[in-house]
C-alpha positions in Angstrom: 3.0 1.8 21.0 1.6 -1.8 20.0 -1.0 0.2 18.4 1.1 1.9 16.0 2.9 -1.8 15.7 -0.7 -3.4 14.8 -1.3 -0.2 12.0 2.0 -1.1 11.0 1.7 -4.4 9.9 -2.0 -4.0 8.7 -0.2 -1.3 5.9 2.3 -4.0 5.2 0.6 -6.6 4.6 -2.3 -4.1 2.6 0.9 -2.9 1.0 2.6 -6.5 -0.1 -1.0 -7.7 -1.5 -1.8 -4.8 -4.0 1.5 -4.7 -5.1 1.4 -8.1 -5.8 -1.7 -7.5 -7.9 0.0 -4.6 -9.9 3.0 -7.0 -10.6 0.7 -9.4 -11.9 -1.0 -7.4 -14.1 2.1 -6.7 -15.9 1.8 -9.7 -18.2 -1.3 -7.2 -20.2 1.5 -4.9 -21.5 2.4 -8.5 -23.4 -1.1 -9.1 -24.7 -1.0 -5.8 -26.5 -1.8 -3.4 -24.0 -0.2 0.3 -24.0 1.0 2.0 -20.9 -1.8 4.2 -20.5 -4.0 1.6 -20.8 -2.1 -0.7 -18.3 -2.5 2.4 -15.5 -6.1 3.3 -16.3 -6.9 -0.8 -16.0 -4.7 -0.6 -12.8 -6.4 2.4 -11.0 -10.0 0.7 -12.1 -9.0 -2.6 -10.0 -9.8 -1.8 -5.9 -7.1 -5.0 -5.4 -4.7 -2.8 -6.8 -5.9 0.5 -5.0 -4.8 -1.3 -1.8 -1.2 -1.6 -2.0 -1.2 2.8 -2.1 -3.7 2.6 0.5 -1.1 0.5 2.6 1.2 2.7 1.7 -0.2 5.6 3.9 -1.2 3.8 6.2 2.8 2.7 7.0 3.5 6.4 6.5 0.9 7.8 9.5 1.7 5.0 11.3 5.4 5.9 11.3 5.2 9.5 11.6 1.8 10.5 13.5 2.9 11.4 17.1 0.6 9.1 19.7 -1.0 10.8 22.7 1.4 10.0 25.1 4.5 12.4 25.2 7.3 10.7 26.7 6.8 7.6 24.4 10.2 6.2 23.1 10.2 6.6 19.3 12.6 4.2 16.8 
């Protein structure tokens, strides 16, 4: 259980830090930028790779049964 608790909170904070990138790297699409050049600069960045990465990570940690059976789930 504190396992899944530790994953958890790794994906989060994974999560909160690439997004943050992507946010940030709005302000192209005011220097001139296009929207398919704002996603192709976006999935070039590995910063900005992470907050999709955290993503799944949040997702198996949530839904990927543990090896005990009579765990109590949330």
């Amino acid at each position: 259980m504190i396992t899944r608790i530790i994953f958890f909170l790794i994906g989060f904070g994974l999560s909160v830090i690439g997004f943050v990138f992507i946010i940030s790297y709005l302000n192209l699409i005011n220097l001139g930028y296009n929207f398919t050049e704002y996603v192709n600069f976006i999935c070039s960045k590995v910063e900005c790779l992470i907050g999709p990465i955290g993503l799944l990570i949040i997702y198996l940690s949530i839904f990927i049964k543990g090896g005990k059976e009579n765990e109590l789930h949330i």
